[in-house]
N, C-alpha and C positions, 0 to 999 in steps of 0.2 A: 622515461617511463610515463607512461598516459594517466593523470590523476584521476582519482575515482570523482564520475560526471552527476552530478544530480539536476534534473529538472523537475521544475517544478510550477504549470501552470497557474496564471492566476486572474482571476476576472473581481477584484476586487473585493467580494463580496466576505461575510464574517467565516466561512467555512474555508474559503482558500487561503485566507490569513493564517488559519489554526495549519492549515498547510504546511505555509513557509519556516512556520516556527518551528515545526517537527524538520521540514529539510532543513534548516541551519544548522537545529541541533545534531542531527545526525551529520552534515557536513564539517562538524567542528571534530565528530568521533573517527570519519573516514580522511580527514585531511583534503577537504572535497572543492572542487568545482561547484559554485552555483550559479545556476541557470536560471531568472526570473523570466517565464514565458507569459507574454499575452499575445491572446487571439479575439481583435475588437469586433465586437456585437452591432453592428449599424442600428438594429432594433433596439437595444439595451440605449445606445448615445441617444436615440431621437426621443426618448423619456425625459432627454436631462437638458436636448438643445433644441431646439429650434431647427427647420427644416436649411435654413439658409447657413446657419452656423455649424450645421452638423461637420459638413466636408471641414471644415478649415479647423473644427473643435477635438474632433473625436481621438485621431493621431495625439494632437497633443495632451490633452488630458492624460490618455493612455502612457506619454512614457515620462509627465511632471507625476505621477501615480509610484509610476515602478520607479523611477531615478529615486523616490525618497524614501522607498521600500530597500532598492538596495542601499543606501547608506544606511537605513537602522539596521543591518542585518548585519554591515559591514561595521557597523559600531560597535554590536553585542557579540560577532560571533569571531570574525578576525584574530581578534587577542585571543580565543580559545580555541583555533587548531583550523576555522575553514580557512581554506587557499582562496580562495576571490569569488566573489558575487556579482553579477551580472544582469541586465535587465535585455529583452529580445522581445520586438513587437514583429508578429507576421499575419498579412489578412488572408485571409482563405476558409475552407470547413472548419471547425474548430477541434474536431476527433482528429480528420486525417490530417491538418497541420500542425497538432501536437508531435503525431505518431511519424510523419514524413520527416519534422525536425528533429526527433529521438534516434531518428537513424543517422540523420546528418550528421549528427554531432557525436553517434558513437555513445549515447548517453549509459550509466549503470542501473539507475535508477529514477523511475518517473514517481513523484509524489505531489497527491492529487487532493481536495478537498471531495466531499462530498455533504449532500443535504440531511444524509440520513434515512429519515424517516421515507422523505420522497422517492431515494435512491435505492432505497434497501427494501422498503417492505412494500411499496404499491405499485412499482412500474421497474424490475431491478436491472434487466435486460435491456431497457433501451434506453436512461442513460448515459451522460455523457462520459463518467467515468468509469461504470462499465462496460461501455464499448472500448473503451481505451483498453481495460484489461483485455477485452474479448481479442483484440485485434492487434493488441503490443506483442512484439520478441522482444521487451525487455521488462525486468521487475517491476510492478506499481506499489506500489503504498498508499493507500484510501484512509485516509483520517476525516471521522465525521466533525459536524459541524459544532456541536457543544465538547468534544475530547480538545483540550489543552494537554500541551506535553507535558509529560514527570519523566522519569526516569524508570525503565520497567522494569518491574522485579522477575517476571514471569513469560515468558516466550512459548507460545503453546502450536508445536508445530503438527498439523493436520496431516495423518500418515493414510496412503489405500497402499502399502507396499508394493510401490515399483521402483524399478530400479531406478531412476532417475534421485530417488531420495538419496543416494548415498552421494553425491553431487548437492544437492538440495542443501544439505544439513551442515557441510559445511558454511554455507553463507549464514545460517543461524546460528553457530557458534562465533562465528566472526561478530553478529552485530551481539549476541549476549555476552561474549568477554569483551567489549567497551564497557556495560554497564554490570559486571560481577551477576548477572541474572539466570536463572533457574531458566532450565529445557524440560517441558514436556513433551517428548513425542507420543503422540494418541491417534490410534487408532478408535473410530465407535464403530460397531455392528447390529444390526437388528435383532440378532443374538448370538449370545457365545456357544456356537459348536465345537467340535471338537477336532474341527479342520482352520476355526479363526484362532486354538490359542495353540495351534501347531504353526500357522503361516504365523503366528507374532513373535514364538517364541526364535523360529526360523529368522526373521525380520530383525530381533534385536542383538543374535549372533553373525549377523552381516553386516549391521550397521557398525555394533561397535568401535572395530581394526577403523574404522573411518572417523572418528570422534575424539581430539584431541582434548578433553574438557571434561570437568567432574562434574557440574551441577546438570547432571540429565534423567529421567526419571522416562521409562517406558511403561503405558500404560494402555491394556486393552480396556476398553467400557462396551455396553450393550446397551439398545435402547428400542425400546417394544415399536416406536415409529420410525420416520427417515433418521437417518446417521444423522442429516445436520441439525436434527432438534434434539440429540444427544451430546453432540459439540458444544451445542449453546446452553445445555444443562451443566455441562462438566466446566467450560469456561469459568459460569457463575459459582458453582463450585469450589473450584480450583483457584479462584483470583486471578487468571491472568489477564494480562495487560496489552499483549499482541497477539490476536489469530494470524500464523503463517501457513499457507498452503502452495503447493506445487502445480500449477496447472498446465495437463496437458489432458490431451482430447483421452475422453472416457475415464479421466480420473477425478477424485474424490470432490475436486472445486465445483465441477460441472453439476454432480450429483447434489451436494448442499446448495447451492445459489439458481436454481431455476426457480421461476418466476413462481410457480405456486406456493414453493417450498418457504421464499423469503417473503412471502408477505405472514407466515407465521412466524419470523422470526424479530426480537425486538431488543435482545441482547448485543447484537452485532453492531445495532447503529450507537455504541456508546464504546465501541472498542475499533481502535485502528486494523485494518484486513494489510495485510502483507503478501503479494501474488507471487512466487517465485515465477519466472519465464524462462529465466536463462539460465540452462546449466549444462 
């Protein structure tokens, strides 16, 4: 049986650290594969070497880097349930050589740092890790760059009711009974008609029969602007700890995370985003 795959790019920096920490831990809860990926920056090494020393520098730095990364991971996380950690240097694009070796390897899950601020609210489309979402068939996990792991209490999974969620929701029960954590499933609307709390209440008699798990709370909300600055009202609200949403073309992800929409948003870059892809 194929163990559950995590990759998890890294380009050294203080946001893809807060990365790996979150894929360990979650590698230690799935019994997982990890995969330390770098894809070297020629421009990033010639800041740090010399034109002459770059060729003969860059390579190595890059895997005396990840070799000591993965022993600390394999120090801390081994004894608590991960299956092996791994380091993988490959030069090429850095989007399509993540995304070209997630396939190779059959991965489950890609978890990614981000900058946040830079990534979220001023440029959120282009990008490096969300074109990886844009452009992966498989899950990402985007952990900003000041979010350190805890342990969540809170899973708040982003509903536009299709089908595809009764598939979805399973994988959010899987990673909320690792850690005994509360499910929100939320639907926001720009307002409550009387056609959104008939498709919810439709939506939470479908879903049920699929939901082996007690701590789940279904929750319509309304918000006089876009859905996704109702999301990010109810998040701060509600405390939770992980945005999960289902992205597929013309659903809910699309609609929250377009470029105008995220540069009003400021709550997101302090909470990890959860992509589902696959289901």
């Amino acid at each position: 049986m194929k163990a559950f795959t995590i990759l998890c790019p890294t380009d050294f920096s203080e946001c893809s650290l807060n990365a790996i920490e979150y894929a360990a831990k979650l590698g230690e809860k799935y019994k997982a594969r990890l995969i330390l990926f770098h894809v070297p920056d020629k421009e990033d090494y010639l800041k740090l070497f010399s034109k002459k020393q770059e060729e003969e520098n860059f390579i190595l730095f890059s895997k005396t880097k990840l070799d000591n990364l993965v022993h600390e991971v394999e120090r801390e996380s081994l004894p608590q349930g991960l299956q092996s950690c791994e380091a993988i240097i490959r030069e090429g694009d850095v989007v399509n050589t993540i995304l070209d070796f997630a396939g190779e390897m059959d991965v489950d899950l890609i978890v990614m740092g981000t900058e946040g601020v830079n990534d979220f609210k001023k440029n959120f489309i282009g990008t490096r890790s969300s074109r990886v979402i844009e452009r992966s068939d498989r899950d990402v996990l985007i952990v900003p760059r000041k979010v350190f792991f805890k342990q969540p209490k809170k899973l708040v999974f982003a509903t536009d009711y299709v089908e595809e969620d009764k598939l979805a929701i399973q994988k959010v029960v899987t990673l909320a009974s690792f850690y005994d954590a509360e499910i929100d499933i939320v639907h926001v609307a720009t307002r409550l008609r009387a056609i959104d709390k008939a498709l919810h209440q439709s939506m939470i008699s479908e879903l049920k029969p699929f939901i082996r798990y007690e701590k789940v709370n279904f929750l319509l909300k309304s918000y006089r602007d876009e859905p996704g600055l109702g999301l990010e009202s109810y998040l701060i609200t509600a405390k939770g700890d992980v945005l999960i949403t289902l992205s597929k073309k013309k659903t809910w992800f699309d609609q929250i995370f377009t470029q105008n929409l995220s540069k009003k948003m400021s709550y997101f870059i302090n909470k990890p985003l959860y992509v589902i892809k696959a289901v």
